[in-house]
N, C-alpha and C positions, 0 to 999 in steps of 0.2 A: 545529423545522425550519421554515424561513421555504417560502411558496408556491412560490416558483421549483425549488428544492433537492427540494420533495414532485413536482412537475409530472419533473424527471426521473428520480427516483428510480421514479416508476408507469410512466415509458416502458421503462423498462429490466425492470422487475418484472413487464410484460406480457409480454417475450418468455419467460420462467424456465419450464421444465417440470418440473424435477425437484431438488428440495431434497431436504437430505439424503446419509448414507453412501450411494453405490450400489449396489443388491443384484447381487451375483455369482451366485448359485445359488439359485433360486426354491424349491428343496425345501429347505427349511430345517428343522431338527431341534427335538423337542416340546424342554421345558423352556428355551429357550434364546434369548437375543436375535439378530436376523439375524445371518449370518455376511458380512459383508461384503466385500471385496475388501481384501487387506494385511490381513484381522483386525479392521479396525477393531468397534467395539461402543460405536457415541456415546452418550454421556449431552450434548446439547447445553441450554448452559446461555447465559442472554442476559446483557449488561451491563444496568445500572437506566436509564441510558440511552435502554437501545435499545427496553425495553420501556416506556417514557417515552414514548417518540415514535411508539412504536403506536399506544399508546391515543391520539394526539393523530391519529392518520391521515384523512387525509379522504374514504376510501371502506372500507367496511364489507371488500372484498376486494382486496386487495395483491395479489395474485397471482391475475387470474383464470384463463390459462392453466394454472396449475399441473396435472400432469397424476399426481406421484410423491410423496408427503410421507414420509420415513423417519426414523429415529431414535425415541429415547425424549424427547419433549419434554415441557417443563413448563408447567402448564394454559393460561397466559397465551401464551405463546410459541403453543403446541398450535393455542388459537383465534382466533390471529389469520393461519396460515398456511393454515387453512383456502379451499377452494376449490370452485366449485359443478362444476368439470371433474377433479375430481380423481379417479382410476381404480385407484391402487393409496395404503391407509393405513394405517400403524406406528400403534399406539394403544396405552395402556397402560391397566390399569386405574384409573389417579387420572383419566386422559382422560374415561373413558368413564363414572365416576361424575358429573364434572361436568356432565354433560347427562342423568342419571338426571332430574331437575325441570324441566330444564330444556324451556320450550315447543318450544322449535327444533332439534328432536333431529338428529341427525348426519345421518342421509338425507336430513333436511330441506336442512339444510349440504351437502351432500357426494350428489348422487341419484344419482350416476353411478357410485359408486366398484363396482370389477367382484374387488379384492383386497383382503382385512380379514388382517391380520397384526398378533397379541397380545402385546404384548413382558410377557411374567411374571415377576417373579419369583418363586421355588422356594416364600417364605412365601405367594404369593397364588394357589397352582395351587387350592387346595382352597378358594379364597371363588367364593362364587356369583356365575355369570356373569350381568350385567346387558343381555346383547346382544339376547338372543330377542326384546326388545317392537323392537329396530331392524330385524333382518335380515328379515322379512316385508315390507318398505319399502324395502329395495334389490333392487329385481325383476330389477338386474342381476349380482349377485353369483355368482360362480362359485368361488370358491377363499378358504379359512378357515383362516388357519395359525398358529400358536404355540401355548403352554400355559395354558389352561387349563378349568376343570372344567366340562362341558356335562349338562344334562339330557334327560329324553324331549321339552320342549319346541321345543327346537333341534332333534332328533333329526326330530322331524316334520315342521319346518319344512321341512329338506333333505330331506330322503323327498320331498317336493313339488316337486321343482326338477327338472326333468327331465336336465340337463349339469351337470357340477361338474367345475373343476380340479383344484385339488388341496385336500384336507382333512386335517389334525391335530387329533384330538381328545382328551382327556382324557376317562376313563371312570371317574368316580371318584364321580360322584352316581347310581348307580343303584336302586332296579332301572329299564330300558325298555323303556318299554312302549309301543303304538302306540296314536295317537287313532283314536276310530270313525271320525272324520270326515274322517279324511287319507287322500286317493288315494295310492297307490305310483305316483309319475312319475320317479322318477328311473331314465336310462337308460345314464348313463356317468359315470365318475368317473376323470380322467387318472392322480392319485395318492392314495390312502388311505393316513393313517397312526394306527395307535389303538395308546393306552396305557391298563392295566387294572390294576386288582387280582386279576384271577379268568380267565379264559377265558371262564366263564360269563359276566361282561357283556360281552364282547367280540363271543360270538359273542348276545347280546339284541339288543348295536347292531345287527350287519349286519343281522340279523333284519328289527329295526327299518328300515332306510332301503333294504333291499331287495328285502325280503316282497313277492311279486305279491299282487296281490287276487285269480287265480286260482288254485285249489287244486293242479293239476299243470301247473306251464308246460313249454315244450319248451328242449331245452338252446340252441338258437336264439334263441329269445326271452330267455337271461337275461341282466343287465346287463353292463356289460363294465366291468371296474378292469384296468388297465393296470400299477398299480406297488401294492402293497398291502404295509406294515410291522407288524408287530404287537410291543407288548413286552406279557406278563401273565407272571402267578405258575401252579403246579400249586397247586390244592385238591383235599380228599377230593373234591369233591362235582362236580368238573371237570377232569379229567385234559387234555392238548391235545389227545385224540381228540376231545372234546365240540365244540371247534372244528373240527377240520378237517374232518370227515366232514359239518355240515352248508356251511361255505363250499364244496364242492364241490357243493351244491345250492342254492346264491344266485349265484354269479355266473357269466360263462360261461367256459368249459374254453380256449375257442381266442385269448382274449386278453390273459389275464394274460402279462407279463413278464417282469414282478421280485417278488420276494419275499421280504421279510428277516423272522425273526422272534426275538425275543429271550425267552428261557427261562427260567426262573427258578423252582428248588425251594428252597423255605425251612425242609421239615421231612421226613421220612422214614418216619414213619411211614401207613400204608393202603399198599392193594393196587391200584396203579397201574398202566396198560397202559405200556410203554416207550416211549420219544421216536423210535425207529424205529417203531413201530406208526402212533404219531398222524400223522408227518408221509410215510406211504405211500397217504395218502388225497390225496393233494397231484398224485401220478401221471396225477391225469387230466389235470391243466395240463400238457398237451405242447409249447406253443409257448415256453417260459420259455427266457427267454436268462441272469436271473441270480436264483440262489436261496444266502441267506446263512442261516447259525445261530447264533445267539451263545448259549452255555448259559453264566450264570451260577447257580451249585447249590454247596451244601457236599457232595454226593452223586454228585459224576462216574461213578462205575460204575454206577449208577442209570440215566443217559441219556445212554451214551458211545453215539458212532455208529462201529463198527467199519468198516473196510475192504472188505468182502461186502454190507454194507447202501448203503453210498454208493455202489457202484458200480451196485446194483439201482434203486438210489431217480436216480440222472444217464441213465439209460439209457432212461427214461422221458421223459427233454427233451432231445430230439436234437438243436435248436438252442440248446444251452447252454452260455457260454462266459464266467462267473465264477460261481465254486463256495467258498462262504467257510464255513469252521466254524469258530468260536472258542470255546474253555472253558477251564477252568482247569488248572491244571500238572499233570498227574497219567499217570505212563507206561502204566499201563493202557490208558487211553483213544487213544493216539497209534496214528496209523498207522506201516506200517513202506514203505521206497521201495515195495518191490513191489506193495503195496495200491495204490501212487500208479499203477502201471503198468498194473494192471486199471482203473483207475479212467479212466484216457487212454484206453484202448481203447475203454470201455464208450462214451465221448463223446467222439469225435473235436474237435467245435468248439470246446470247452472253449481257453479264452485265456488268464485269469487264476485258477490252482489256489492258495488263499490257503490252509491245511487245516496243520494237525498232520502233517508227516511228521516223525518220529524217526530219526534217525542216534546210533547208540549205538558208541562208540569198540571195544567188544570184538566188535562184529556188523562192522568195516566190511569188511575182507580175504572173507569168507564173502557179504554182501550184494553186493559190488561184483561176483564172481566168478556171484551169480546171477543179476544183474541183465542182465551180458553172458551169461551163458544164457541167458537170457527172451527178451532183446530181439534178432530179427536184424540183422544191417549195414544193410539197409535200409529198418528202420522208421522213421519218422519222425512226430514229432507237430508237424504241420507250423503249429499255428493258435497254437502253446501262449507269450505272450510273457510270463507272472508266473508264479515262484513262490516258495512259501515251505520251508523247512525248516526245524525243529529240531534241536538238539543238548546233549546233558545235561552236555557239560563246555564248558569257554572256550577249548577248544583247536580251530582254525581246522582241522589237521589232520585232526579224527576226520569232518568232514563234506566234505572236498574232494573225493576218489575219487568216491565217489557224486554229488555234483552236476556233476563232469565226466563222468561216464559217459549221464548225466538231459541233458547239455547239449549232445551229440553228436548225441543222435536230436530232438531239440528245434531244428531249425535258425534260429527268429527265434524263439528266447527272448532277450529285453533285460534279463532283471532275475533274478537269485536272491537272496532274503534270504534270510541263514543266520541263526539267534537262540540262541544261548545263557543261558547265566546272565549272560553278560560281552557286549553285544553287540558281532559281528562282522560283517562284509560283506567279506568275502576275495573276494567278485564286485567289489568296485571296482576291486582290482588285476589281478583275472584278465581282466576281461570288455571293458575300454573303451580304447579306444586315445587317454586323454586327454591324453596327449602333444599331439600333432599336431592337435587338436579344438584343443586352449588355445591354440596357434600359433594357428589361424586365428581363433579370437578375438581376440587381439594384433592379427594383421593387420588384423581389419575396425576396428579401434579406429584404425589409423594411417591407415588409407583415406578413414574419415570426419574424423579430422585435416586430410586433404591436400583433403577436397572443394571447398574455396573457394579451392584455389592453381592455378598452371598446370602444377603435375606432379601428377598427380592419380589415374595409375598406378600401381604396384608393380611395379618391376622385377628390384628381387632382394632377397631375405629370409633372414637368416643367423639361427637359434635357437638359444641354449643353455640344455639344460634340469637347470638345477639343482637342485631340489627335483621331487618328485613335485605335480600337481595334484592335485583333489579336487571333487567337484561339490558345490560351494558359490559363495558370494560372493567375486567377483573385484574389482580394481581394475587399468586399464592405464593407466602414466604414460608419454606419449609426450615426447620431445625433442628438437628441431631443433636438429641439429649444424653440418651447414652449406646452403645453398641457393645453388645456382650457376646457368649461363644455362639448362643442360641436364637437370641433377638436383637432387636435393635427398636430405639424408641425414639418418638419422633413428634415433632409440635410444629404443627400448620396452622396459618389462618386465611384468611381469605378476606380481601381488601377492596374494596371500592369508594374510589370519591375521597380516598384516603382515609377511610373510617372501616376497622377492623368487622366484618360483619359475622363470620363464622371462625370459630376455634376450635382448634379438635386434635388430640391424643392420639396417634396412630403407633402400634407397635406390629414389627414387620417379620419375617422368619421363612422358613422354608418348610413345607408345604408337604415334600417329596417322604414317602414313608421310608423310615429306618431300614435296609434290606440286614442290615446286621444287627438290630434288634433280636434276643431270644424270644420275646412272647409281644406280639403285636397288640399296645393298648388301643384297640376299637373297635365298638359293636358294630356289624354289619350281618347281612341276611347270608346264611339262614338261622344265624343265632333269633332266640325267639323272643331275645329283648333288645335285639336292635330296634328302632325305630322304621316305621314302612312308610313309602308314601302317602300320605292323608288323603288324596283327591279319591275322588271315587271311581270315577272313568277313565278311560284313555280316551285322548283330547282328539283323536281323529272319531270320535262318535261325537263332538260338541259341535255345537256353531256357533257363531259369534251371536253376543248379546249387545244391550246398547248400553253406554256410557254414559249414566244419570248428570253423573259430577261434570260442573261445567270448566273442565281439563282446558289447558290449549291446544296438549299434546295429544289432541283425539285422532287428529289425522293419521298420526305416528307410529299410535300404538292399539293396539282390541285385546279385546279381553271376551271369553267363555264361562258364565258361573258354574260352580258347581251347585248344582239346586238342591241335592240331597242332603250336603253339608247344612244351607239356610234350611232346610224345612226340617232339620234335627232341632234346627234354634227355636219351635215352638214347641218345647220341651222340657222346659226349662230347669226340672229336675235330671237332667240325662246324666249331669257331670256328677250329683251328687252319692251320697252314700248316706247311711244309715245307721245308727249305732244302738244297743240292747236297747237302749230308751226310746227309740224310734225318733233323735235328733237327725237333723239333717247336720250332713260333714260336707264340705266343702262346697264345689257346684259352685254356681252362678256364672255371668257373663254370655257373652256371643262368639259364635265362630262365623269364618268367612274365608269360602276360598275360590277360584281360579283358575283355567289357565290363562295364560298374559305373552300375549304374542306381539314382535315388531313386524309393524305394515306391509315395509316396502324388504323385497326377496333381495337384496344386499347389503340391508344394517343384519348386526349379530349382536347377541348378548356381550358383555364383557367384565370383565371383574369391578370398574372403576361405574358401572350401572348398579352394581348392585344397594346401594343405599337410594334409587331411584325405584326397585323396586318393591324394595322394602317399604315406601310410603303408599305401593297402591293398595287400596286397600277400601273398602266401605266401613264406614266408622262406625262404632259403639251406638252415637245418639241417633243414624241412619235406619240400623238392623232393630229395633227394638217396636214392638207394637205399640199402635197407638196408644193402647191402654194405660202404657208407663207414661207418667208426666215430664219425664225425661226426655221421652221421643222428639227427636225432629227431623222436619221435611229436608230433602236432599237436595233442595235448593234453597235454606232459609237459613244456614248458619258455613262458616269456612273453619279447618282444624288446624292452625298452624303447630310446627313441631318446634319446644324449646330445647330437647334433648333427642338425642339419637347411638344408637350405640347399634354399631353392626360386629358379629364375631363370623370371620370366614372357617368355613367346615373345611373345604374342599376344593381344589382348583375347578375351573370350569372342564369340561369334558374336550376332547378334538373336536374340531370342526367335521372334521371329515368322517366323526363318528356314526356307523349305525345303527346305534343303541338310544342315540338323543339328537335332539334338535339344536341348533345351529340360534334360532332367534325364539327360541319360545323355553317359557317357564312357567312350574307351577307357583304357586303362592295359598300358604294357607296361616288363615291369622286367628290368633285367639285376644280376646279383650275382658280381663274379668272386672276391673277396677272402674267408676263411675264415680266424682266426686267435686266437694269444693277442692281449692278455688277454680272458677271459670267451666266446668265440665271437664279437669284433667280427666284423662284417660290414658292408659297402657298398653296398646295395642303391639302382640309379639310374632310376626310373619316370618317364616319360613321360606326359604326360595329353594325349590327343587328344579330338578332338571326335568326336561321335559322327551317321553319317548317321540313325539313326531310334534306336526304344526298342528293347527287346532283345523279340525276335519277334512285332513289329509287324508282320503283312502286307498292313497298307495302305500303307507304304511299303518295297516289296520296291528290291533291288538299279537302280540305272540306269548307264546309259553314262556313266562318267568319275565314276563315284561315291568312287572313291578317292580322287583327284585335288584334290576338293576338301575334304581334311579337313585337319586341321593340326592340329600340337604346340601346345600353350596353354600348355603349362608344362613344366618337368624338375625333380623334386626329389632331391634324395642327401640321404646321411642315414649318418650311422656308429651303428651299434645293438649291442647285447650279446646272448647267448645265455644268460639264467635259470633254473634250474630251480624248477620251481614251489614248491618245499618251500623253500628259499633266499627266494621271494617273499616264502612268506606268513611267514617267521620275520621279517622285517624288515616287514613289512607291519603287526605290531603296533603300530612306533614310527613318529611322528609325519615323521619326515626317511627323507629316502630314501635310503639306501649306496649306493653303486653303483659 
C-alpha cells in the first residue's frame, strides 16, 4: 500500500470501536464460543494480502480507538488488532500462548481491558490455563467468561478483587485451596457461573473466593451474587447437601436472584440424602425471582421432585416468577395439572411455569372435572404468561380440555407449549388471532411502499385469507396496479413456505382535508347527524376486565367492557321498529364494545394495527343467551376470518396530543347476521380514539370530551363458527380447510 492509501486507511481506522461479531448477550454459556446475534460463531480468517500489508503498516497500532475485539482470530491477525484502549477481548488459547515468552504480555498491550472472554474448544477445556501470571496486571478487570480449566491460583487472585461481573469457571484442576497470604476482598459478583466434577470442589471454590478472614461474619456482611449457575456430578463422598447448606453461609440471603443448577447422577449405588433435601437449604434465599433444575441422571426416582415438595420449596420465594425443572422422560417423576395448581397458589408471582406437567389421555374427563372443582370462577392467576405441559401420546386431543380449563383462570397467559412424542402446539391455532396480525403486516409493508409517493395513506384494505399463517418467516410482494391524480391501487400478498397465504386490495390517497374546498364534505359534531362515540363512559372511570378468549397476546394487550352496551343486548327488540300493522322492522343481532389498551407504557397505537383491532371483538355465538341453540361457550369453538375489509376514516391523532391517548382505543361492534354455512357471521367494529388510558385519573372526564373523539377506522370481516375438535383435527395438516 502506497503512503497516501495508509494516510486514509489510519483516518478511518481511528474512528473504529468495535471489531468483530457483536455480542448480544453478555452471559454467555461455559464450553462455548460467544453466541452472537443471527448465531453467528466466526472463525475470522485474513487474505495473504491483507496480512501482507500489516505487517508492512506504519504504526505499531491500527486501531487506537478500538474499544471491542470479538471472534476467534488467528495469531497474526490477533496481534495486529490489538489496541492499548481496548475494554472488552475474545482470545483463544493459541492467542494467549503466543505471549506465554513473549516480553510484551497482553496487559502490557491491552492495560485497560475491564472483559476477558475464552473462546475453547471442548479438547482444550482441561489444558492448563496460562492466564494467572496476566490477570494480576489488569487491575481493571471485572468479568472472566468462557471454558476453561482454572486453579487455586486464579482462585486467589479473584478472592482479591473486591467487585467482579460476571465469572465462568471451570473447576476441573482441583483440589482449592486458599493462600496464607490472600486478603478475602471480594464483595460482589453480578453473575457466577461454575462447572465441576464433584459438588465438593465447587463448594472448595466458593469457599475459596468467599471465606471471610473472620470466623463468624453477620448475615449483613456476606457477599452478595446476584445470578449464580452451577452444573457438578452426586459422589459418595458429596451428595448436593454438601453444597448447599454451606452456600447459605457464604453468601448473602437477601440478594440472590437467579439460580440454575444442573444435576447430574452417574451411578446409584451409597446412601444419599434426596435432591429435595439438598436443595431446601436454598429456602433462605427469599428474594429469587428465578430458580431452574435441570437433572440429568440414569436414576429419576432417585431425585424426582414431586408436586408437595415444589410447592413447599416456591413458597419460600414469594417473588418468583420462573420456575424451570427439567429431567428425563419418566412418568413417575411428572407432575399431575393439580400439583400445577397448588403450586400457582403457593406463588402467586410466578410468570413463566416451564415443569413437567403430565396429561395422560385416560385421566383427562376425571382431571378436567377436578380441576373445575378446585378452581372457583374467580380465581385467577393473574401474573402467569408461560407454560408447559406434557402429553404421553401425539394426540393434540388428550391435552386440550385441561389447558383450556388452566387458560380460563390464567387471563395473560401468551404461550402454552403442549410436548409429546410428536410435537404439537394446538396453542397456535387456539391462542392467536394471526389472521388479522399478518393483515397488518401486509399493510405496514404497503405503507412503507407508498412512503415516498403523494398517497401515502391507507384508505381501504380488502383481505383474503387463504391459507392459515404461522409465526414464522414472512415475505410481502407488493404491486402497483394503477396510480391516478387521487389514489393509487395496490395488490399485496403475503407468502410463507412459498405458498401465497393472504391477498389483499389496498388502495391508498391522502388523508389531509381539502383547505381549498368550498363546502367541506363531512359530518362532524356538533352537527346532529354526525355520528358520536358509542362507548358509554370515559375509560378513566373503567378497570380492566379479564380476557375469556384464550389470546396469546394477553400479555400485550387489556381490555375494559363496556357493560351498558352487553346489558342493552337483553333486549333484543331495542334495534327494532314497528309498523301500522304492529310488524317488527328491522332489529336483531348483538353489540359489543370496549375500551382496548396496549400494556406496556412504550408501545402506541398505529395505523398498520388497525386490522388487529378491528378482530378484537367477543363474537356473535359468545354474546347470545344460553336460551338460543346457537349459543356457545367461550371456550368450545375458534372464529377464523375468511374476509376482511378495513376502510380508514381518519389519520391517527398526535402523539403528543391532549385530547387522546397515545395506546388506547375504543372499539364498538355490531353483528346482525348468524348463518349457514359453518356459523358465518358479520361482525362490523369501529375503532375510535380514546380520550385517556383506561382508569387513568389524572385525566378524568372534561366538558365536550366526547365531541372530540372520532372513528379512525371501520372493519367487516365475514368469519365462521369452528369447533375446537374440528380445529385441531385439521390443525395437523399443513393447509388450512375451511
Amino acid at each position: 500500500m502506497k503512503e497516501s492509501e495508509w494516510n486514509v486507511l489510519t483516518a478511518k481506522t481511528a474512528k473504529v470501536k468495535t471489531l468483530g461479531p457483536p455480542l448480544s448477550d453478555p452471559h454467555r454459556h461455559l464450553h462455548s464460543a460467544p453466541q452472537y446475534r443471527r448465531g453467528f460463531k466466526v472463525q475470522l480468517v485474513a487474505h495473504k494480502s491483507v496480512m501482507d500489508a500489516f505487517a508492512k503498516r506504519p504504526t505499531s497500532v491500527l486501531f487506537p480507538n478500538l474499544r471491542e475485539l470479538t471472534g476467534a482470530l488467528p495469531n497474526p491477525l490477533f496481534s495486529a488488532l490489538l489496541s492499548p484502549q481496548l475494554r472488552h477481548l475474545d482470545v483463544t488459547h493459541e492467542n494467549m500462548e503466543m505471549f506465554l515468552d513473549n516480553e510484551r504480555s497482553l496487559p502490557v498491550l491491552c492495560p485497560l481491558v475491564e472483559s476477558l472472554h475464552i473462546l475453547t474448544l471442548m479438547e482444550d477445556v482441561r489444558k492448563p490455563f496460562p492466564a494467572p501470571r496476566f490477570i494480576p496486571q489488569w487491575s481493571s478487570l471485572h468479568s472472566l467468561t468462557g471454558g476453561f480449566c482454572v486453579d487455586s491460583a486464579l482462585l486467589n487472585d479473584l478472592r482479591g478483587r473486591p467487585k467482579l461481573g460476571k465469572l465462568e469457571l471451570c473447576l476441573l484442576d482441583g483440589p482449592y485451596r486458599p493462600m496464607a497470604d490472600t486478603e478475602c476482598q471480594l464483595r460482589e459478583v453480578d453473575s457466577l457461573a461454575l462447572d465441576a466434577d464433584t459438588y465438593e470442589d465447587v463448594s472448595d471454590a466458593l469457599d475459596l473466593l468467599f471465606r471471610p478472614d473472620m470466623q463468624q461474619p453477620s448475615l449483613e456482611s456476606l457477599p452478595v451474587v446476584r445470578t449464580l449457575q452451577i452444573r457438578s456430578s452426586v459422589q459418595e463422598s458429596a451428595p448436593i447437601s454438601f453444597l448447599a447448606l454451606p452456600l447459605s453461609q457464604l453468601i448473602s440471603h437477601s440478594n440472590l436472584q437467579s439460580f440454575h443448577i444442573t444435576h447430574k447422577r452417574e451411578r446409584s449405588d451409597g446412601d444419599y440424602p434426596a435432591l429435595f433435601e439438598g436443595l431446601r437449604c436454598l429456602s433462605v434465599f427469599h428474594n429469587l425471582t428465578s430458580f431452574s433444575v435441570e437433572i440429568e441422571t440414569l436414576y429419576p426416582t432417585e431425585d424426582k421432585l414431586i408436586g408437595a415438595q415444589l410447592s413447599e420449596l416456591v413458597s419460600h420465594w414469594p417473588l418468583l416468577e420462573t420456575l424451570r425443572v427439567s429431567r428425563p422422560w419418566d412418568l413417575s417423576t411428572f407432575l399431575n395439572a393439580l400439583d400445577l395448581v397448588t403450586i400457582l397458589r403457593a406463588c402467586p408471582t410466578l410468570k413463566n411455569v416451564l415443569v413437567n406437567v403430565l396429561v395422560q389421555p385416560n385421566d383427562v374427563s376425571v382431571l378436567s372435572a377436578m380441576l373445575s372443582a378446585m378452581l372457583d370462577e374467580t380465581e385467577r392467576f393473574e401474573n402467569l404468561v408461560c407454560l408447559c405441559l406434557e402429553h404421553s401420546t401425539a394426540r393434540k386431543k388428550d391435552v386440550e380440555p385441561v389447558a383450556l380449563i388452566l387458560a380460563n383462570h390464567a387471563p395473560h397467559l401468551a404461550h402454552i407449549h403442549t410436548e409429546g412424542r410428536v410435537q404439537l402446539e394446538f396453542w397456535e391455532k387456539v391462542a392467536i388471532a394471526a389472521a388479522c396480525y399478518s393483515l397488518g403486516l401486509l399493510l405496514q409493508a404497503c405503507i412503507d411502499h407508498q412512503a415516498s409517493t403523494k398517497h401515502k395513506d391507507p384508505i381501504h384494505l380488502t383481505g383474503h385469507y387463504l391459507q392459515a399463517t404461522s409465526a414464522t418467516e414472512y415475505e410481502v410482494h407488493v404491486k402497483v396496479l394503477k396510480t391516478g391524480r387521487g389514489f393509487s391501487n395496490l395488490l399485496a400478498e403475503l407468502i410463507q413456505q412459498g405458498s401465497v397465504k393472504i391477498t389483499a386490495h389496498a388502495i391508498f390517497g391522502d388523508l389531509t382535508p381539502d383547505p381549498n374546498a368550498p363546502v367541506r364534505l363531512a359530518l362532524e359534531p356538533p352537527s346532529p347527524y354526525a355520528r358520536r362515540l358509542p362507548l358509554t363512559l370515559h375509560p378513566s372511570e373503567h378497570a380492566f376486565d379479564t380476557m375469556g378468549r384464550p389470546w396469546s397476546f394477553k400479555s400485550w394487550v387489556s381490555w375494559s367492557l363496556d357493560k351498558d352496551t352487553m346489558q342493552r343486548n337483553e333486549t333484543p327488540e331495542r334495534n327494532a321498529s314497528t309498523n301500522a300493522a304492529g310488524e317488527k322492522l328491522g332489529g336483531g343481532g348483538m353489540n359489543w364494545a370496549a375500551w382496548c389498551q396496549l400494556r406496556h407504557g412504550e408501545d402506541r397505537v398505529v395505523t398498520s394495527s388497525m386490522p388487529f383491532f378491528g378482530d378484537m371483538f367477543t363474537n356473535l355465538p359468545n354474546l347470545l343467551p344460553k336460551s338460543e341453540p346457537a349459543a356457545q361457550g367461550e371456550l368450545s369453538s375458534w372464529y377464523p376470518t375468511m374476509v376482511m375489509s378495513v376502510e380508514f376514516k381518519a389519520r391517527l391523532p398526535a402523539r403528543d396530543s391532549k385530547d387522546h391517548s397515545a395506546r388506547t382505543v375504543g372499539l364498538f361492534c355490531e353483528t346482525r347476521f348468524l348463518g349457514d354455512p359453518q356459523g358465518r357471521h358479520n361482525p362490523r367494529v369501529e375503532v375510535w380514539t380514546a380520550p385517556s388510558d383506561v382508569g387513568d385519573t389524572s385525566r378524568p372526564p372534561t366538558e365536550g370530551w366526547r365531541d372530540k373523539q372520532y372513528c379512525i377506522a371501520v372493519a367487516e370481516q365475514m368469519c365462521l363458527t369452528i369447533p375446537f375438535a374440528v380445529n385441531q383435527k385439521e390443525g395437523t395438516r399443513d393447509r388450512a380447510k375451511l
